[in-house]
N, C-alpha and C positions, 0 to 999 in steps of 0.2 A: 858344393852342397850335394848330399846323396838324400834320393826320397826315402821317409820314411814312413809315414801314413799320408793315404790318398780317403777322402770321407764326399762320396755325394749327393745330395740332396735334391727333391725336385718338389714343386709348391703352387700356386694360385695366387694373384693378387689380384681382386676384385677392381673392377671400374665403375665409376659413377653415373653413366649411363651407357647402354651398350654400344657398341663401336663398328661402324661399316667400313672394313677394309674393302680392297678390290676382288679377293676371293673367297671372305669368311665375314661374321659376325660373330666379336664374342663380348660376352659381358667376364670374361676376367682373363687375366695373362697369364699363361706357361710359365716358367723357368725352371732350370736347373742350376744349382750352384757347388762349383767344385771348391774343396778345400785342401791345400799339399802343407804338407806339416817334413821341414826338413833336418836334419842330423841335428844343424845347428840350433835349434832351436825357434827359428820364424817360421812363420806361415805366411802361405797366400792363397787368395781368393780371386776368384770371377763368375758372373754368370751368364746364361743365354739363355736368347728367347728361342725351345724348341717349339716349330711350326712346320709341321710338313710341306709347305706349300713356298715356303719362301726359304727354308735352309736343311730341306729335304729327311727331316726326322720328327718325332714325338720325342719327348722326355725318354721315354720306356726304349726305344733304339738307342737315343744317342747314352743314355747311360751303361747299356751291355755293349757298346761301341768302346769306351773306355776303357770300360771293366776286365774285359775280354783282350781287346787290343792293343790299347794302349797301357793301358799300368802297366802291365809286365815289362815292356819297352823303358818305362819312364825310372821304373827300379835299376836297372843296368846305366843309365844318363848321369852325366853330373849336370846339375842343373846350374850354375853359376853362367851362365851365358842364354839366356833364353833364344836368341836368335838362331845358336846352335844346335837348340833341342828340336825348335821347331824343323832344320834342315831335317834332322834326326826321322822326325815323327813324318815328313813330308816323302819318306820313300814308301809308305803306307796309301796306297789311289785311292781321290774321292773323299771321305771323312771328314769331309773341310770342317763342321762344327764342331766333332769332337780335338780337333786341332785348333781350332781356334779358341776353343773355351783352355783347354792347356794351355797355349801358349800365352793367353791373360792373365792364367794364374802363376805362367814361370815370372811374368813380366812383374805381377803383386808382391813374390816371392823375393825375388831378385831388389825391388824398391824396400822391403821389410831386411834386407842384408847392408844396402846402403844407407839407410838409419834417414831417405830422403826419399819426398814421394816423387815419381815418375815424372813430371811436370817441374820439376828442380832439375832433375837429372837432365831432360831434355833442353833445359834453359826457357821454359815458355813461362808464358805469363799468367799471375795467379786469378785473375779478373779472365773473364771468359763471355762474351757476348753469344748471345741465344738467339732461337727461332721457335715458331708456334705453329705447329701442323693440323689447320681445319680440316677435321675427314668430312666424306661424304652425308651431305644434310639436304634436306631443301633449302636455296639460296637465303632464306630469312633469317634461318636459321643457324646458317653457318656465317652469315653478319654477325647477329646476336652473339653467336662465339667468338669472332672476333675482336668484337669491341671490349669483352666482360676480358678477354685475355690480353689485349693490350691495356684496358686500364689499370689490372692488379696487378701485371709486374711489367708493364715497359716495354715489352715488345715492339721492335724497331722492324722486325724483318718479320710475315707470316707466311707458309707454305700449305696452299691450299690445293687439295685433292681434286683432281677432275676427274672424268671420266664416265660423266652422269649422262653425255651427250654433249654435243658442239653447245645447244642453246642454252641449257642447263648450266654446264659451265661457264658461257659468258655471262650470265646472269646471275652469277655468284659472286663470282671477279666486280661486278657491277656494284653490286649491292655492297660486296665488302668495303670496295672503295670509297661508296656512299657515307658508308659507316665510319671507318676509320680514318678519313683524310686521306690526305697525299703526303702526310710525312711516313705514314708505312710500307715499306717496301713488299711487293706480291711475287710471289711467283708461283707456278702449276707444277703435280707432279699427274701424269696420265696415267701413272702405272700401266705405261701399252695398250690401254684401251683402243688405242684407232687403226684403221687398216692403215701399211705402210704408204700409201699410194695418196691420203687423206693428210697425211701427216703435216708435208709442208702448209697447207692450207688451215690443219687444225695452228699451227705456230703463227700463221697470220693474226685468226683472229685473236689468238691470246694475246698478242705485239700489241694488237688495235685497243683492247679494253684496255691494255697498261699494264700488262704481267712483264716484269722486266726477264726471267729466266723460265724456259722451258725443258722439264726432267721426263725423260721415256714417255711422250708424244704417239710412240707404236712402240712395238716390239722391236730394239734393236739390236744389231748383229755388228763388227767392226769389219763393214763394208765398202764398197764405194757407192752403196746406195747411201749409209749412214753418212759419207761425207758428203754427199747432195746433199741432203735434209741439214744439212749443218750451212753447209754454202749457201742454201737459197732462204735460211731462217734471217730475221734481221735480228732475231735475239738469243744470248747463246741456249745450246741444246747440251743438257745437261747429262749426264752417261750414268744411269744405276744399273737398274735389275741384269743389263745385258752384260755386263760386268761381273764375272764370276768366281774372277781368278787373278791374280800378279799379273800369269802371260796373257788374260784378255784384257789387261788395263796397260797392258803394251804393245795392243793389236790396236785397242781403240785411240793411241797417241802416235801411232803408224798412219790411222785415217785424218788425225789432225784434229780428235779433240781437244775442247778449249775448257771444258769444267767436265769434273769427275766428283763421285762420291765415293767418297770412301767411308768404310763405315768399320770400326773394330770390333763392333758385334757380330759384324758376318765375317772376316775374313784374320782377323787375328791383330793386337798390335804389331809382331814382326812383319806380316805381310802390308800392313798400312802403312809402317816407315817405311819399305821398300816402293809401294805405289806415290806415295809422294814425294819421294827423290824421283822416278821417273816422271812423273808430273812436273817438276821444277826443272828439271832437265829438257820438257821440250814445251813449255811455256805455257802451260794446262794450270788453271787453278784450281785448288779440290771446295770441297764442301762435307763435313765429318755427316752423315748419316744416319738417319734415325734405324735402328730395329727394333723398336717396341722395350725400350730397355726400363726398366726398373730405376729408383733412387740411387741404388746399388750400381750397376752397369751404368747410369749414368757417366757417376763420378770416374770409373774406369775408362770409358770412353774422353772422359774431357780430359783425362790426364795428357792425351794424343791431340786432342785439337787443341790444348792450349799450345802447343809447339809450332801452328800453323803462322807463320807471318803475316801472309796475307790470303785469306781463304777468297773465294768469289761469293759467300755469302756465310750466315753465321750458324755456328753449329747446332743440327738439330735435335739435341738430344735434350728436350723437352717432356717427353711422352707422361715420365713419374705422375707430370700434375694430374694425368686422367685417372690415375688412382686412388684408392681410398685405402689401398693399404700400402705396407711396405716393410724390408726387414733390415733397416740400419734404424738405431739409434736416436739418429737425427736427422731429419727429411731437411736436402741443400735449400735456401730461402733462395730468390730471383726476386733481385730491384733493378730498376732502371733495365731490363734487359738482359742483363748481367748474371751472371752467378760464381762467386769466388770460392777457388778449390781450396781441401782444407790442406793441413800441414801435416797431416797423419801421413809415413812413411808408406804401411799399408792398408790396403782397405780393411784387412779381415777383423781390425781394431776397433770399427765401424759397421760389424753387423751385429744387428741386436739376434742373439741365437734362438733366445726364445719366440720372438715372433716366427723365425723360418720353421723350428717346431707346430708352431699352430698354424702356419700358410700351408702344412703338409697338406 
């Protein structure tokens, strides 16, 4: 398959109240979504979330990132192997987003050639169990979220945001538990909020309230400080943000980590089959990761975790429901937990185009 039109888009989808991450508030999400249109006739799509802060671009960069760099690369490519476009596109330093959002759309491309969607191809299952990411509230508050999200769709597993302070977070941990029983599974993400030196101490008390999994506790690096904190935790210590690359999620299972995130909105599906064959290789279980994906990037992202055997907890790409907009179609429903991928070869069959028109 040789490209033949490349079309990109970038848009806003409002949220239903605004959202405290660890470095911003915003009341609506970014994205960009690419469209490759090949010789043969398919198309494929993907999108991302651009955010400076966490995948190092705006909309407005990573689109003359493309435009500029990569198209013209991607017109010379036979795209019939995404894995080998992305080798291609990876002699290119740095640009991890606009490489990743390419190689989601060779990977859409490529499932719209196979007449099957990506999650067939990979052998995974169509049933896909979920998670529920409480961001930053006052502890009442983020129960109340809680419970209003485990009762409308089932949520088995929730991932609660710390980094409000040691008390603040166990009293959320507190309260949610209050709220939700003990048949929900908790765990914390610190997004590095704590000095490294606090760390083991901060994974105590998360252990003592009943947080079963601990995710970037401080800021880390694949060190042998990072393997202390993993040695001295009684619960494991989960590997994100310090994870930026294939070769650092093979420095961090050098030091002996034991759960990783992986996430295909920041780092590409070719680079996430590759981090989870080394994962399964030296005994690391992963967990697919949220990056603020849309109903869209959802479904692209689950096509990857449904391929997952046995993750160490269930995939977090939930975010859509904080939305009040969206540009597919049909917004995926979540019962019991669950949410079942469709049978659409590609996604790009599944975007409503007029909405991405009016998200401009």
């Amino acid at each position: 398959m040789r490209l033949t039109e490349l079309k990109l888009y970038s848009y806003q989808l409002r949220y239903a109240r605004p959202v405290r991450w660890s470095d911003i508030v915003e009341e609506a999400a970014p994205f960009v979504l690419l469209r490759l249109t090949a010789d043969t006739g398919e198309t494929g799509i993907a999108e991302i979330t651009p955010k400076p802060t966490w995948c190092g671009v705006n909309a407005k960069t990573l689109i003359a990132a493309i435009e500029d760099i990569f198209a013209p690369m991607l017109m010379k490519l036979d795209l019939d192997d995404p894995a080998r476009v992305r080798t291609a596109l990876d002699i290119v330093p740095e640009n991890h987003a606009a490489k990743t959002l390419i190689d989601n759309a060779c990977w859409d491309l490529y499932a719209a050639r196979e007449r099957r969607p990506l999650w067939q191809i990979w052998r995974g299952q169509q049933r896909v169990e979920l998670s529920w990411a409480v961001t930053r509230q006052a502890p009442a508050a983020m129960a109340a979220e809680a419970v209003q999200m485990v009762e409308r769709y089932g949520f088995r597993t929730l991932k609660v945001k710390g980094g409000q302070g040691v008390e603040i977070d166990v009293a959320g941990i507190r309260e949610i538990r209050t709220a939700v029983g003990e048949r929900v599974r908790l765990y914390v993400d610190a997004n590095g909020a704590y000095p490294a030196d606090q760390a083991a101490k901060y994974a105590r008390a998360m252990a003592d309230a009943g947080v079963s999994i601990l995710e970037d506790p401080c800021a880390m690096a694949p060190d042998a400080r990072f393997r202390a904190l993993r040695e001295a935790s009684t619960i494991p210590i989960l590997v994100d943000f310090g994870c930026t690359s294939l070769r650092d999620a093979g420095l961090f299972l050098e030091q002996g980590a034991r759960a990783l995130s992986i996430k295909p909105g920041r780092f590409g599906l070719s680079h996430s089959r590759a981090m989870l064959a080394l994962a399964q290789q030296n005994g690391c279980r992963p967990v697919v990761g949220l990056m603020g994906e849309s109903a869209l990037g959802t479904l692209s992202g689950l096509q990857f975790a449904a391929s997952l055997a046995s993750p160490i907890l269930p995939a977090e790409l939930t975010w859509y429901l904080a939305m009040t907009e969206q540009v597919i179609k049909a917004v995926p429903a979540i019962a019991d937990g669950m949410l079942e991928l469709p049978d659409a070869p590609s996604l790009a069959s599944l975007v409503d185009w007029d909405a991405v028109a009016k998200a401009h």
